[in-house]
SELUM-280500 format. One record per residue: residue in one letter; chain; x, y, z of N, C-alpha, C in turn. Coordinates in Angstrom, 3 decimals. Each point is the difference from the previous one (the first is absolute). Layout:
<vozas>
{'A' 'A' {X Y Z} {X Y Z} {X Y Z}} ...
</vozas>
This chain:
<vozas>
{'X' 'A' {1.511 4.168 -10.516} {0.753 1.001 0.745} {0.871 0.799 -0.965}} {'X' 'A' {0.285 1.447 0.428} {1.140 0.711 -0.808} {1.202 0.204 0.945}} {'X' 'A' {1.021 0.064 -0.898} {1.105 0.393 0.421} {0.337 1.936 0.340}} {'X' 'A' {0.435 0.313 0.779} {0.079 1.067 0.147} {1.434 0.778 -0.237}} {'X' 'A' {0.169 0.889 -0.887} {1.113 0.926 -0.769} {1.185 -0.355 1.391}} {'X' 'A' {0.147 -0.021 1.147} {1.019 -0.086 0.411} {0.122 -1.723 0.455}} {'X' 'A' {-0.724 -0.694 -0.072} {0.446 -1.345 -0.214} {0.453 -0.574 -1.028}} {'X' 'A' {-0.331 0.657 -1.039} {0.425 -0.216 -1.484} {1.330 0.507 -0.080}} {'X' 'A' {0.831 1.531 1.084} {1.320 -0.094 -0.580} {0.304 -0.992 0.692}} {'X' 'A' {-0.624 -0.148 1.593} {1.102 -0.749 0.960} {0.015 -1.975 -0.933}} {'X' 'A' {-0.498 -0.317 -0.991} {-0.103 -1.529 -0.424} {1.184 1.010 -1.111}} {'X' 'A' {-0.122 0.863 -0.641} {1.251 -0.174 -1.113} {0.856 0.477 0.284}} {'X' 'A' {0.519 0.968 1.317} {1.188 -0.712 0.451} {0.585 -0.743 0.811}} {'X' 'A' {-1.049 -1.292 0.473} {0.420 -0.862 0.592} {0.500 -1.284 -1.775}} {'X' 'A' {-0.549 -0.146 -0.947} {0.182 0.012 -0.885} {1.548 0.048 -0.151}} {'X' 'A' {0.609 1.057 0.376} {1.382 0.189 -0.530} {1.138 -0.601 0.929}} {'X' 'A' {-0.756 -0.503 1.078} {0.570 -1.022 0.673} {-0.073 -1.430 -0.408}} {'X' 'A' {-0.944 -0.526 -0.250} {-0.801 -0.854 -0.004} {-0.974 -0.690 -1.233}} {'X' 'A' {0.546 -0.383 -1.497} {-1.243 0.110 -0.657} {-0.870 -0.386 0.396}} {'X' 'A' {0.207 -1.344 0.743} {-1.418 -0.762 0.262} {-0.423 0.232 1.622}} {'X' 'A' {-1.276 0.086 0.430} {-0.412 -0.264 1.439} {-1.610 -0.887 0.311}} {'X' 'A' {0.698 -0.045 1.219} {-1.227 -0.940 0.868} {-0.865 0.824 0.621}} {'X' 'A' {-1.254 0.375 -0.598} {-0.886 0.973 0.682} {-0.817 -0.832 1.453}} {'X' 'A' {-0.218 0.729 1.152} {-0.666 -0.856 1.221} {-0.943 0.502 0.062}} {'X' 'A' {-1.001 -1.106 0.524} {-1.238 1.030 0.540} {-0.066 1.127 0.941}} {'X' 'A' {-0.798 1.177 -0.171} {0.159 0.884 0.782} {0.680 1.353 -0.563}} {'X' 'A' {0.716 0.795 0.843} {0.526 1.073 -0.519} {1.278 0.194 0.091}} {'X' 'A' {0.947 -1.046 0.145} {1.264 0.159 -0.288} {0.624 -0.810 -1.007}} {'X' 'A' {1.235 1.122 -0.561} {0.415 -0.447 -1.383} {1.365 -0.288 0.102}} {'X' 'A' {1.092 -0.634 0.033} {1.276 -0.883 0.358} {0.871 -0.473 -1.063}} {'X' 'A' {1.007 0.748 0.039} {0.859 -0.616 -1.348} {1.650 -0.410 0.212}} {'X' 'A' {0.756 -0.767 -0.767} {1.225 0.328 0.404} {0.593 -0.447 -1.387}} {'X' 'A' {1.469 0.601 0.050} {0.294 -0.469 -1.419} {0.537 -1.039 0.089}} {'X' 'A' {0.295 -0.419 -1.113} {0.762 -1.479 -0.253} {1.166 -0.328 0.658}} {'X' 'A' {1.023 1.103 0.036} {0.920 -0.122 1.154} {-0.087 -0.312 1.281}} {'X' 'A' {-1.067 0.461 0.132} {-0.877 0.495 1.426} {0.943 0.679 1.023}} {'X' 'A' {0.821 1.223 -0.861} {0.403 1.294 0.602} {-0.846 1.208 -0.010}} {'X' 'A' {-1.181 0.135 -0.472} {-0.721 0.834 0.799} {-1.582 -0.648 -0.449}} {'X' 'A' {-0.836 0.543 1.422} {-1.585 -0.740 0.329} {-0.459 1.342 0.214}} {'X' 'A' {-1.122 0.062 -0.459} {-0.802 1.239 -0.125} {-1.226 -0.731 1.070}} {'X' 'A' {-0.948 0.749 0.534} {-1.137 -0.007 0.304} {-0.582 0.984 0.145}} {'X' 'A' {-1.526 -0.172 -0.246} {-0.972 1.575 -0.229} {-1.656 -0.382 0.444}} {'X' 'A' {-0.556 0.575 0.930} {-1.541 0.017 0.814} {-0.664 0.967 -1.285}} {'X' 'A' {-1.050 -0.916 -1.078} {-0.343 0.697 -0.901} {-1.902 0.194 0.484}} {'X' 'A' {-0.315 0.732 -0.332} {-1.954 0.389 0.170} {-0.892 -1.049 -0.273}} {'X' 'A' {0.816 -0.558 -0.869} {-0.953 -1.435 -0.499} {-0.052 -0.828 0.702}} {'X' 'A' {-0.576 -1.140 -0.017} {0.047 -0.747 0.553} {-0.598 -1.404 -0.494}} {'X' 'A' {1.405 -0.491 -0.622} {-0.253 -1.092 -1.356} {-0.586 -0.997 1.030}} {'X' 'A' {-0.708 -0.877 -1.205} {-1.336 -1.306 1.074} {0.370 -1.334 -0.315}} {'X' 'A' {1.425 0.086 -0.459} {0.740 -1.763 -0.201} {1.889 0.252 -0.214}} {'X' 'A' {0.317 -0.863 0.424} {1.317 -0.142 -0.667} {0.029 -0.297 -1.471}} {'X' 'A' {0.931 0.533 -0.818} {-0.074 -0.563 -1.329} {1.725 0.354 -0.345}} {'X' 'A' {0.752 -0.588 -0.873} {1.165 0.237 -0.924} {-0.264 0.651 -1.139}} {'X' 'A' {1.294 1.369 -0.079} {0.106 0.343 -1.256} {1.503 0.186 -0.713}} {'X' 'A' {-0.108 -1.121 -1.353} {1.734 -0.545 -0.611} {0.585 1.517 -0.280}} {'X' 'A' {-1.196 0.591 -0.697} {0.946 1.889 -0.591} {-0.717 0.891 0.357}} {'X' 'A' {0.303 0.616 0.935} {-0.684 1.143 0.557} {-0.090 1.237 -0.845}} {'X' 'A' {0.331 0.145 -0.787} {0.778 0.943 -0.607} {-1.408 -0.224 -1.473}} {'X' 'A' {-0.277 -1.397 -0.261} {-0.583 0.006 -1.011} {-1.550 -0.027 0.545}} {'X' 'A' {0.012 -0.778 1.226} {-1.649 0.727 0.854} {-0.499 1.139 -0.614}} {'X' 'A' {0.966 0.477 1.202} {-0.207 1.737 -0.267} {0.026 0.982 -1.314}} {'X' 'A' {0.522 -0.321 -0.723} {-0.478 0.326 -1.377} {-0.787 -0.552 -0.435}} {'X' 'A' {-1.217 -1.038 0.329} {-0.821 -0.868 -0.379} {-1.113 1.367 0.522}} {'X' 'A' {0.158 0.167 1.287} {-1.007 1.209 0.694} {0.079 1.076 -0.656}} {'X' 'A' {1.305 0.225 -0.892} {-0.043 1.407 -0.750} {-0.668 -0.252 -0.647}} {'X' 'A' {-0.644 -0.948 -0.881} {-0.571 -0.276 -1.102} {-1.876 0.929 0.094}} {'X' 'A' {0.238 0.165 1.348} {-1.364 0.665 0.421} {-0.209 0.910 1.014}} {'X' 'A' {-0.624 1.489 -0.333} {-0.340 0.859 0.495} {0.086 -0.025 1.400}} {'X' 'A' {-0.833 -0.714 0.475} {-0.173 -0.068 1.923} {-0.785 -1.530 -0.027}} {'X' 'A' {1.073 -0.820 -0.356} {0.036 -1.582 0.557} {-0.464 -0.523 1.251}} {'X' 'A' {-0.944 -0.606 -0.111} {-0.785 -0.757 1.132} {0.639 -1.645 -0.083}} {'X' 'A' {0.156 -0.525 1.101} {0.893 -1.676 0.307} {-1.421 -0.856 0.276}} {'X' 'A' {-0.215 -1.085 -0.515} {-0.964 -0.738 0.625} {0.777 -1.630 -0.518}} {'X' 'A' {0.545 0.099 1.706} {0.551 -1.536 0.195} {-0.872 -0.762 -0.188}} {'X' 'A' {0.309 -1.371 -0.689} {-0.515 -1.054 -0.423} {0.525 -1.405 0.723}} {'X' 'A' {-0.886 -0.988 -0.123} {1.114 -1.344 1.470} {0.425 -0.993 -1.154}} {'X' 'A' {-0.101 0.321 -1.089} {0.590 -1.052 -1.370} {1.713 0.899 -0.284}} {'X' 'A' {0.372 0.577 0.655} {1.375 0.451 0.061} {0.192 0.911 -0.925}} {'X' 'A' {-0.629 1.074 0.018} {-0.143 1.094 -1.044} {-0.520 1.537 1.172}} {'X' 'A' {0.604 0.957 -1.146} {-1.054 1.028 0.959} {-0.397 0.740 -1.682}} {'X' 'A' {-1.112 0.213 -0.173} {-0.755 0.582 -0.450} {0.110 1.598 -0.007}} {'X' 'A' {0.912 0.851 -1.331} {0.227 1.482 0.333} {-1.109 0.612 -0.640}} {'X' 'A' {-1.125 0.988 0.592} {-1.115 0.240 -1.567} {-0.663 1.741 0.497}} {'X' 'A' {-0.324 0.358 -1.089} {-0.051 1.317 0.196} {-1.551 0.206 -1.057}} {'X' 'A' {-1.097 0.570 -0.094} {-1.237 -0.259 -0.485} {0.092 -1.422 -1.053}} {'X' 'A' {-0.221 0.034 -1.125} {0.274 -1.170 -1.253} {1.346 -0.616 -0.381}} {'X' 'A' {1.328 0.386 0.468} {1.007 -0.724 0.146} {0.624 -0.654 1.168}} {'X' 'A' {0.303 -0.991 0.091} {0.704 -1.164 0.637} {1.272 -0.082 -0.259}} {'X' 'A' {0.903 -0.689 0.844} {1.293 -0.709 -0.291} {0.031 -0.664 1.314}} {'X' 'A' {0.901 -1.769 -0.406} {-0.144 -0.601 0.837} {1.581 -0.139 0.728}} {'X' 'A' {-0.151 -0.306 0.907} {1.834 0.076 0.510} {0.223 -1.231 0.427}} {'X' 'A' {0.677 -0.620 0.186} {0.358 -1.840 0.710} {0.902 0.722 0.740}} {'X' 'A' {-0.271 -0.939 1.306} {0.906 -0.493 1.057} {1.101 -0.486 -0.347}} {'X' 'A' {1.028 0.298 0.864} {1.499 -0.941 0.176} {-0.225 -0.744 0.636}} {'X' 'A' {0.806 -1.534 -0.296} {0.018 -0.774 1.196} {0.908 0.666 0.858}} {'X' 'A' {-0.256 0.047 1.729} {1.010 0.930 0.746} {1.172 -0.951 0.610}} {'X' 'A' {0.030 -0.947 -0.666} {1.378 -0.658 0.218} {0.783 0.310 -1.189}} {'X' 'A' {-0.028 0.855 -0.987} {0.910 0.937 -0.463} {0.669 1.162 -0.019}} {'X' 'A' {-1.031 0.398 0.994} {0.168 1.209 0.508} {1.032 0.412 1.481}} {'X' 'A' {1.258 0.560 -0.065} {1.025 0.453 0.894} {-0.709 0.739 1.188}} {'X' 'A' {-0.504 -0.207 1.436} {-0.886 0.689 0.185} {0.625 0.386 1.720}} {'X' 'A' {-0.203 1.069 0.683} {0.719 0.328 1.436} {-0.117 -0.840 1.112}} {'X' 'A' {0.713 -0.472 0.758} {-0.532 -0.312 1.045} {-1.269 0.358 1.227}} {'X' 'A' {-0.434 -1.070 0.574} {-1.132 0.331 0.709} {0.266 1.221 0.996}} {'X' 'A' {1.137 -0.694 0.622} {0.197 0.157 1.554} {0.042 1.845 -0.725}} {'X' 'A' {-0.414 1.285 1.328} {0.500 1.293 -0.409} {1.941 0.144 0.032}} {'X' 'A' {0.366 0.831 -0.808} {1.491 0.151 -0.308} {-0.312 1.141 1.399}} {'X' 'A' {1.222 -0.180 0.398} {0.683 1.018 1.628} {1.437 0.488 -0.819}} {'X' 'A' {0.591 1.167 0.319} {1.416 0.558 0.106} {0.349 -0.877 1.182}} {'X' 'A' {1.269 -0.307 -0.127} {0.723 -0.472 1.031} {0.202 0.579 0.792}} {'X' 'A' {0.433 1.325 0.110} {0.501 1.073 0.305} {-0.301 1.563 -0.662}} {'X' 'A' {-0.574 0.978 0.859} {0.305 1.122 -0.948} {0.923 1.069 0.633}} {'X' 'A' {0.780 0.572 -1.000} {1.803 0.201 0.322} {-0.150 1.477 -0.559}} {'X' 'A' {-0.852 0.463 -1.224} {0.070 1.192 -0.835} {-1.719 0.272 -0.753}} {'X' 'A' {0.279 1.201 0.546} {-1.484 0.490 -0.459} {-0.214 0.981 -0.747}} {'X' 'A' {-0.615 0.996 -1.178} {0.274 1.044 -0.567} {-1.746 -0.164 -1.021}} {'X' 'A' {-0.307 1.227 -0.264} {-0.915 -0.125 -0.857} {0.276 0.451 -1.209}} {'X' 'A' {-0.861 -0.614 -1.315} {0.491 -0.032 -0.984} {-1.030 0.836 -0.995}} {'X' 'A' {0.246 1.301 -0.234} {-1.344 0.396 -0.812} {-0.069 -0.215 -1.138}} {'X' 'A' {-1.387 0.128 -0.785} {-0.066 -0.424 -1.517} {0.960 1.175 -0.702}} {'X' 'A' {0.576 1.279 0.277} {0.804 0.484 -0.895} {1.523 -0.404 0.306}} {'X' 'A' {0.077 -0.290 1.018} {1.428 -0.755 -0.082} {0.263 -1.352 -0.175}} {'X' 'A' {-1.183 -0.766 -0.283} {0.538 -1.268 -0.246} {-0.293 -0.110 -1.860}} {'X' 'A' {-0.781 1.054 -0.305} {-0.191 0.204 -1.730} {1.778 0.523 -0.243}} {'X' 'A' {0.134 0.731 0.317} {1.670 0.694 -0.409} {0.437 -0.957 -0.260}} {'X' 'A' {0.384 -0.866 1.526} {0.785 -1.371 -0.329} {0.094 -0.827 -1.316}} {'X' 'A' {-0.924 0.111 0.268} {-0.397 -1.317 -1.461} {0.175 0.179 -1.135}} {'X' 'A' {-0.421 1.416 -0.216} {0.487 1.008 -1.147} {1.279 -0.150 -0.709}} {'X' 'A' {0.905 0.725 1.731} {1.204 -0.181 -0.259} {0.845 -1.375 0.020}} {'X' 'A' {-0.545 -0.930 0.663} {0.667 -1.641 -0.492} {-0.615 0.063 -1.394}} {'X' 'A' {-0.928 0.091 -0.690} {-0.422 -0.058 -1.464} {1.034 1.067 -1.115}} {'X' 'A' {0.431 0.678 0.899} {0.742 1.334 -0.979} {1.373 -0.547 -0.254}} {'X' 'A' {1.046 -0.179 1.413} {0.935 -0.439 0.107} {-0.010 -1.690 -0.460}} {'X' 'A' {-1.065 -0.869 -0.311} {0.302 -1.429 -0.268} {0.377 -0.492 1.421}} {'X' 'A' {-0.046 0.495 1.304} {1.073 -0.861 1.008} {-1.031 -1.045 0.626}} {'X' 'A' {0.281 -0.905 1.073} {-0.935 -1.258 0.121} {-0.508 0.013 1.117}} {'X' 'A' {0.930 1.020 1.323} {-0.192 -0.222 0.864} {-0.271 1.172 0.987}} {'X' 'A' {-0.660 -0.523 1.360} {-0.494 1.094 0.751} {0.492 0.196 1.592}} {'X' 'A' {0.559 0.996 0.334} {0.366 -0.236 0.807} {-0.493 0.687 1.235}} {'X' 'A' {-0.424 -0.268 1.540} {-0.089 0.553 1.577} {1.393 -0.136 0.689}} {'X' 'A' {0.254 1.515 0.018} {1.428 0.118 0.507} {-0.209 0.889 1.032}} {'X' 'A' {0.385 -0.488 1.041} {0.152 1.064 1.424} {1.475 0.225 0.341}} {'X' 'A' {-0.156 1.173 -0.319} {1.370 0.604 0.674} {0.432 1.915 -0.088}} {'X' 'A' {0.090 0.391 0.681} {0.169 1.263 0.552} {-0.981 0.580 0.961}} {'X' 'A' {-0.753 -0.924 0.679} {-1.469 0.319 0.110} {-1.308 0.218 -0.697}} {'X' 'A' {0.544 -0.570 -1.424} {-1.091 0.220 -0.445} {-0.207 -1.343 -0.829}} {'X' 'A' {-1.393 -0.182 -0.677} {-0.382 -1.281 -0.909} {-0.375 0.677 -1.571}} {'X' 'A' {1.119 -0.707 -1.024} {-0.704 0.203 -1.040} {0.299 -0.891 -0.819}} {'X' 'A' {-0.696 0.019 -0.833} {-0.650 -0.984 -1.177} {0.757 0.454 -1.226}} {'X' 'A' {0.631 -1.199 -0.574} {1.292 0.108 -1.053} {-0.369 -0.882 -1.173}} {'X' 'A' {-0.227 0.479 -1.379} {-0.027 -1.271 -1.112} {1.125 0.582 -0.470}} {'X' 'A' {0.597 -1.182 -0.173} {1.548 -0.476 -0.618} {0.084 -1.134 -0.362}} {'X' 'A' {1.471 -0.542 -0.789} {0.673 -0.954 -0.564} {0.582 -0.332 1.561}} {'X' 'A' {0.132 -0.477 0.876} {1.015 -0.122 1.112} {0.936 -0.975 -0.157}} {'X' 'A' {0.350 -0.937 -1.460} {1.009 -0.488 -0.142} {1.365 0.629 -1.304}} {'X' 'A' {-0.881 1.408 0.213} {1.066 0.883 -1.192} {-0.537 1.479 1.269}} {'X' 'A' {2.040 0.409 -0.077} {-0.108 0.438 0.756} {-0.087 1.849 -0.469}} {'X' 'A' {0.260 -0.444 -1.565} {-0.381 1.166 -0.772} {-1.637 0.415 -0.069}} {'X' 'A' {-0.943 -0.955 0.325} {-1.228 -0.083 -0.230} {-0.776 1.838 -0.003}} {'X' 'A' {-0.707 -0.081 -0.923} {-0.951 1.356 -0.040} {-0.815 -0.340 1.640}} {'X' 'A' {-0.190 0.687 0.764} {-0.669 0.265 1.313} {-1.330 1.123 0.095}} {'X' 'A' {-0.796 -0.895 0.039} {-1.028 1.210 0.865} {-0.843 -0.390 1.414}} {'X' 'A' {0.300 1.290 1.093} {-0.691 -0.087 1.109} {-0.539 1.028 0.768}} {'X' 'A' {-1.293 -0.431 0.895} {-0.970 0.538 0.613} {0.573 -0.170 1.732}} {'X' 'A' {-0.428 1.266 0.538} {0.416 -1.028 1.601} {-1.923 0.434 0.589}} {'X' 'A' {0.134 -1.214 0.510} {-1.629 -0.150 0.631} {-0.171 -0.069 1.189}} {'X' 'A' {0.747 0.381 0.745} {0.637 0.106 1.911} {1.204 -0.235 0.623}} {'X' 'A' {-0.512 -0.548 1.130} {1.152 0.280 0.805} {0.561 -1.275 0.792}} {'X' 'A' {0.911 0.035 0.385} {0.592 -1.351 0.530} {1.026 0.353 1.006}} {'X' 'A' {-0.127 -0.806 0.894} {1.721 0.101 1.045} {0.719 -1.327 -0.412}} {'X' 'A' {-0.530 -0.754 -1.158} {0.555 -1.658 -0.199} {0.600 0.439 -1.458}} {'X' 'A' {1.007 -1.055 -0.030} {0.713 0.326 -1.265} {-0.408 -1.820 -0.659}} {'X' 'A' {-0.506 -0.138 -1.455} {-0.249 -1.521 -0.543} {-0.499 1.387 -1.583}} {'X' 'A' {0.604 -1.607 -0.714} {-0.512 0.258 -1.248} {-0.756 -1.390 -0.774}} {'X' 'A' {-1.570 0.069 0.350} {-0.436 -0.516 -0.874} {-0.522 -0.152 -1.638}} {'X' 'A' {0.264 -1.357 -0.266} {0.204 0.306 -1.688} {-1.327 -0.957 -0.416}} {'X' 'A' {-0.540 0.857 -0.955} {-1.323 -0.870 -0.795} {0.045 0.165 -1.538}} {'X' 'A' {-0.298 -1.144 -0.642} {0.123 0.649 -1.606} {-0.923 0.654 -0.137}} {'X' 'A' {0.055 0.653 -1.072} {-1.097 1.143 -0.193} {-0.965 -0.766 -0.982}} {'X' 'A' {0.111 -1.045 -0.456} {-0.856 -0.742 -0.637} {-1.127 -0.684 0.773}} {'X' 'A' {0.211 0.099 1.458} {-0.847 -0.531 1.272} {-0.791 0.872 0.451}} {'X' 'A' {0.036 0.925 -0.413} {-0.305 1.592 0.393} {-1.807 0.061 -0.513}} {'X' 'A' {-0.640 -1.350 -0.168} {-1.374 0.080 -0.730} {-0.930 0.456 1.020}} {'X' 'A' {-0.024 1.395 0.068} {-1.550 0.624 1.165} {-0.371 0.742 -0.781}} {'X' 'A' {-1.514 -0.022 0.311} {-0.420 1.098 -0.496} {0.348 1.507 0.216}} {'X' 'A' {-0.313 1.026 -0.798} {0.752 1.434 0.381} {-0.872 0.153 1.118}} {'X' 'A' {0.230 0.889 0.967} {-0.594 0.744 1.217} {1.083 -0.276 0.967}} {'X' 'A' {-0.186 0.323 1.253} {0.762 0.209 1.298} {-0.094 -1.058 0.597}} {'X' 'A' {0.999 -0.312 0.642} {0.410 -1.259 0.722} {0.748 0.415 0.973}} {'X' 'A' {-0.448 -1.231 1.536} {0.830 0.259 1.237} {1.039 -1.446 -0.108}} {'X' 'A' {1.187 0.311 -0.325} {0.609 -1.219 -0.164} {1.254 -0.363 1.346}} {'X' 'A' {-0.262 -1.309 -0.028} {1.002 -0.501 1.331} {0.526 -1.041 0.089}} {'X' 'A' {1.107 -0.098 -0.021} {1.784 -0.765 -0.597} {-0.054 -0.622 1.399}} {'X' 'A' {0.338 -1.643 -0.772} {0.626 -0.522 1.343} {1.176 -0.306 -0.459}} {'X' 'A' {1.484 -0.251 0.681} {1.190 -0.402 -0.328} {-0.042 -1.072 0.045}} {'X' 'A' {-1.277 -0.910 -0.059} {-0.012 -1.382 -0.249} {-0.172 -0.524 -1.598}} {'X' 'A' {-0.324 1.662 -0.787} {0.117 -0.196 -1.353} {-1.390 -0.364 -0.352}} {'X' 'A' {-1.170 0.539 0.833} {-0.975 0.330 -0.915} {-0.513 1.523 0.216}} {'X' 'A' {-0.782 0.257 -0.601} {-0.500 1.581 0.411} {-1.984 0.168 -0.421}} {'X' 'A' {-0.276 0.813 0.511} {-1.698 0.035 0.015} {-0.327 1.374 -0.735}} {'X' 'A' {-0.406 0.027 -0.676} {-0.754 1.512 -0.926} {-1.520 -0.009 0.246}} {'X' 'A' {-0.509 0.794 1.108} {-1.561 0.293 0.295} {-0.239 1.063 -0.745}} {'X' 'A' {-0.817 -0.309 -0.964} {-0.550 1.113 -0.582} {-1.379 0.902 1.272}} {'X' 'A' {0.096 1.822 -0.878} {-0.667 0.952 1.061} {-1.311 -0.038 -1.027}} {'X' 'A' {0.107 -0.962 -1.069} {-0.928 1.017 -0.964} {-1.038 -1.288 0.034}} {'X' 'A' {0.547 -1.062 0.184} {-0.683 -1.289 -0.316} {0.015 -1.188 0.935}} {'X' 'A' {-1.108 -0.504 0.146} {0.367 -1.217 1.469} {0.645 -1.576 -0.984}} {'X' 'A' {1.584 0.893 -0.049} {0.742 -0.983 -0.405} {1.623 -0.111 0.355}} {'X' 'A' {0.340 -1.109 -0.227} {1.027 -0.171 0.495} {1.264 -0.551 -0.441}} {'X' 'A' {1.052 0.192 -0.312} {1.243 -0.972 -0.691} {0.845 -0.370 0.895}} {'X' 'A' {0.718 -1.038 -0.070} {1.379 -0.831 0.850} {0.105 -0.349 -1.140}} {'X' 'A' {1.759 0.873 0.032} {1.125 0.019 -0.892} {1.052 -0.782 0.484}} {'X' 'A' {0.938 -0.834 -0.667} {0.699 -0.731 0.271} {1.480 0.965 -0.146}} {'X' 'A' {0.847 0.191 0.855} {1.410 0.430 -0.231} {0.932 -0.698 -0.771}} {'X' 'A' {0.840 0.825 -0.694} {1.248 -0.783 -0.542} {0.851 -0.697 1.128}} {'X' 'A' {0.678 -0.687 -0.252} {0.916 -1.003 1.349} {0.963 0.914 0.596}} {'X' 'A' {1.009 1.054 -0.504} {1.246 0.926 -0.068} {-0.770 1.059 0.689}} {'X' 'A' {-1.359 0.180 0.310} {-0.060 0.999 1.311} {0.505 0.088 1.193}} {'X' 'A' {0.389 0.874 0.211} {0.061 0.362 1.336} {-0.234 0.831 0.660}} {'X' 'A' {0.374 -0.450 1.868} {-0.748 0.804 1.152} {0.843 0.461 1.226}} {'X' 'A' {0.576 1.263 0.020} {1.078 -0.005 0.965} {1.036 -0.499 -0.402}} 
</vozas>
């Protein structure tokens, strides 16, 4: 089997969650980080034909760079076989009891309290500008009627500030996320805050999905 150019970004940046993952049979791909403050999931075209572990994802996938348009031929001696006309490379399995891996059950919002969409040019700015200014954190602030999106220092009150507003609100809460949690891929997202302190990022571009974990010091009303 091959991997296809957009399953290949959605594994390296699940990757940046996650070095290692538990691939399942079938076509869904499941990650969470070590904290396990944010779990990604993604419905990919493929449709892998075993469970298997991988310790570095990161070094996989540069294993596949090693070749033009990489063909997979799983093996049941705990290997998968990467080969492209006269070259080979072999990959080993993780045992997946090393591997940090999501829960079964599906993740639910507790509640959804705040809704706003997030496009790929305003959530690139952001990041930009948390990268420009050095600050750590991100903020969903409702208030004047409207919702916008703040990277700042929020424990310096001098902090360099930059913000976007992305709608509208009759609720006043300011939720806070580090911007180091902030791992999605670029494109548009319908995202939705619960004041229970998690939040959901549906991507428009990709059948994928993030639950982000909130900082504790949010608030709602």
């Amino acid at each position: 089997m091959k991997l296809s150019d957009k399953t290949l970004s959605v594994l390296k940046n699940f990757s940046s969650i996650n070095q290692s993952i538990l691939f399942k049979q079938g076509n869904k791909l499941r990650t969470i980080s070590v904290m396990k403050n944010i779990l990604a999931e993604a419905t990919i075209t493929e449709d892998l034909p075993k469970d298997f572990g991988i310790y570095d994802l990161n070094q996989f996938l540069n294993g596949l760079g090693l070749h033009q348009s990489p063909e997979l031929d799983f093996k049941n001696d705990g290997y998968v076989v990467i080969k492209e006309g006269k070259s080979r490379s072999k990959h080993f399995f993780a045992d997946p009891t090393v591997i940090i891996t999501p829960p079964d059950k599906e993740i639910n919002l507790p509640s959804e309290d705040v809704c706003f969409e997030l496009s790929t040019q305003v959530l690139d700015k952001l990041l930009k500008a948390a990268a420009v200014y050095g600050v750590p954190d991100l903020s969903a602030i409702g208030e004047a009627g409207v919702v916008k999106l703040v990277v700042r220092d929020k424990k310096n009150d001098t902090s360099n500030v930059h913000e976007e507003v992305v709608g509208e609100t009759n609720s006043e809460f300011m939720f806070n996320f580090k911007v180091e949690n902030i791992k999605i891929l670029p494109g548009t997202y319908e995202v939705v805050v619960s004041k229970k302190l998690l939040s959901r990022f549906t991507s428009k571009n990709h059948d994928l999905v993030y639950h982000i974990a909130l900082e504790p010091d949010s608030t709602f009303g």
